[in-house]
N, C-alpha and C positions, 0 to 999 in steps of 0.2 A: 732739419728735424731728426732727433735720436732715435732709431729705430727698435724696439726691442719684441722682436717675432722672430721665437724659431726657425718657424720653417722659410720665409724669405729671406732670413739672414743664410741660412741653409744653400738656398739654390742661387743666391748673391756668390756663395764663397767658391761654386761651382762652376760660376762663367769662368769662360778664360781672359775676362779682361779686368777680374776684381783680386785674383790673386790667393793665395791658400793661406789656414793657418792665424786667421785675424781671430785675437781674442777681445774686443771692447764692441761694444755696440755701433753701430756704424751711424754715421748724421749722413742722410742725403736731402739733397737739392728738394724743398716744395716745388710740386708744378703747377695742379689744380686740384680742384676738389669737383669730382666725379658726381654725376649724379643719384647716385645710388647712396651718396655720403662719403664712400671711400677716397681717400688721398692717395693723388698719381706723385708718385717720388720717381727721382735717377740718381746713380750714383754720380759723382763726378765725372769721370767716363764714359757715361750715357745708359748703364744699365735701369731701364725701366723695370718699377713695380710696382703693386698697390698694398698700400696698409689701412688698418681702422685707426681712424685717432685715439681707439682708446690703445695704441701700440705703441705711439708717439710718447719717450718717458720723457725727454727735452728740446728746448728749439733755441737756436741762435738765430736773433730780429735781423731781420735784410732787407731790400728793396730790390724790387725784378728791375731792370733797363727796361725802360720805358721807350719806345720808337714808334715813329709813322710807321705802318707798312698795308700794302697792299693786299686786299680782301680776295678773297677766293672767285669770287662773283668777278669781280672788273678785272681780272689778271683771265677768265676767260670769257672777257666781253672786249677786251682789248684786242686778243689773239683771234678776234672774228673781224674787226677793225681791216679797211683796202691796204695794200702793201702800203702806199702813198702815206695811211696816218697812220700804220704800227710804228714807226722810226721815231715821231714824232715826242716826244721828253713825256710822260704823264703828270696831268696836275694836280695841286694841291686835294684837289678833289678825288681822288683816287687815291687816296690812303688813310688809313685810319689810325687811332689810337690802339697799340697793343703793348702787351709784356714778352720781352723775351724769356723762351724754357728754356732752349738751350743751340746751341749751334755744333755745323758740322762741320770740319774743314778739312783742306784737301791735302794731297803727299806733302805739298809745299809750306803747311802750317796757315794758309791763308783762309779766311771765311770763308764759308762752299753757299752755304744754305743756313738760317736763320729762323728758325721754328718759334711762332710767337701765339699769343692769345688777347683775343682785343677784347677790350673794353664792353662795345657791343656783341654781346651773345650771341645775335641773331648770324653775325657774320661768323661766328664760329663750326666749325663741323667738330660734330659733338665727339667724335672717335676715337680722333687726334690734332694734336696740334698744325698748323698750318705752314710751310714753308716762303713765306711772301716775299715778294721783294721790297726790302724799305727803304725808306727814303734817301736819297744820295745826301743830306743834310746829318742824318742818323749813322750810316756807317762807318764814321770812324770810331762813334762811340760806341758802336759795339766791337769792333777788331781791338780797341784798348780793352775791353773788358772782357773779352773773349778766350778768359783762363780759365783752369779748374779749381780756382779758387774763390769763383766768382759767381760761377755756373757751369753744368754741365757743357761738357766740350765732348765730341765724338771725334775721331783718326782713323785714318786709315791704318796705324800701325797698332790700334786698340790700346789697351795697358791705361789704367787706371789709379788713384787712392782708393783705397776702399772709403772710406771717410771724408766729407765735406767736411770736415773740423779740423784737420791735418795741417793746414796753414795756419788758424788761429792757436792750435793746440803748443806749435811752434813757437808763436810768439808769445804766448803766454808763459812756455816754460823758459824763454830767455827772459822774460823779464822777471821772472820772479830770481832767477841766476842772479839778475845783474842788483837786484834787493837785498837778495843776501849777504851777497860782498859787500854791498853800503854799509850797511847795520854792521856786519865784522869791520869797518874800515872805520866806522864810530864808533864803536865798544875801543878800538884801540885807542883812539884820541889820535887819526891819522887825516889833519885837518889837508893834504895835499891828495889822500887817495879819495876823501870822501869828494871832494870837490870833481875830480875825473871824473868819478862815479855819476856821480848826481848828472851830470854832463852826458854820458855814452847812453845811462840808463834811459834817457827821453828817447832816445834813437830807434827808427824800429828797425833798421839795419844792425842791432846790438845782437851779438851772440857770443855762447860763452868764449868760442876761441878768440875772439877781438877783445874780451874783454880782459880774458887773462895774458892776453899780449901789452895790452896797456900794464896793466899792473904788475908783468914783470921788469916794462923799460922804468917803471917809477921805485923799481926796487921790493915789491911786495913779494 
């Protein structure tokens, strides 16, 4: 969601882990929508804040990660469990359906903690999000997804984009690069560059230095 408020854009630009100096509107991560109506955002980086939707001037569509994980209630009804069945694997029954907001991980880049929101409300604590443990079926699809391009990610070394848009904004301007060499490569009647083109352009590894690397080994 594009965020367009003063004064949170304000005290975003003042952490130390968002950086100085941003002039565009920032997109961050939705996380829930609040009771009161207001919307909980994070930057990429994990900077929490809330805005009015009427603040929200745009949205890029996405889908949270979806995982089992474990309810607050039975993570401390387990830990009351004899030594003998705490070891024990937990079952299907002891985990629920939630959305990942975002994770933490540790000096070594690896998932710490996995902050989620389930399905059922009543399992939620209305404050904050939850750090559960999820299902060992569920974790590697969250460590593949577990960028800042995906969702908030929190480090111990902090440093952040200011902007959840920052990856697609990326690829958006290389492919419009790699558009407009086509069309110049058509306007000449250059039936060898357009054909490259059409080719690299599908790529979304395509950027402009790989594409003007092609097009200078074909003589352009």
């Amino acid at each position: 969601m594009q965020l367009n408020d003063a004064r949170q854009i304000s005290e975003m630009q003042l952490a130390p882990q968002m950086g100085y100096g941003q002039l565009e509107l920032p997109f961050l991560f939705f996380q829930r929508v609040l009771p009161d109506g207001r919307l909980e955002l994070r930057s990429p980086g994990g900077y929490q804040t809330y805005a009015s939707p009427a603040d929200v001037c745009d949205v890029i569509p996405g889908t949270m990660l979806k995982v089992r994980a474990m309810p607050r209630q039975v993570f401390l009804a387990r830990l009351a469990l004899p030594h003998n069945e705490i070891g024990k694997p937990p079952g299907v029954e002891c985990y629920a359906s939630a959305s990942v907001l975002y994770v933490e991980k540790d000096r070594w880049g690896r998932v710490d903690r996995t902050f989620v929101w389930f399905d059922d409300d009543e399992l939620n604590d209305a404050e904050a999000a939850w750090p559960g443990p999820i299902h060992p079926d569920d974790r590697a699809a969250v460590a593949s997804q577990a960028r800042r391009a995906c969702m908030p990610v929190v480090t111990p070394k902090g440093g952040a984009s200011y902007s959840a848009s920052q990856g697609t904004a990326a690829s958006a301007s290389n492919a419009a690069y790699a558009a407009r060499r086509f069309f110049e490569a058509a306007m000449q009647g250059s039936d060898v560059l357009v054909s490259a083109l059409a080719g690299i352009g599908a790529s979304k590894s395509a950027t402009p230095a790989s594409i003007n690397r092609l097009l200078y080994k074909l003589g352009d």
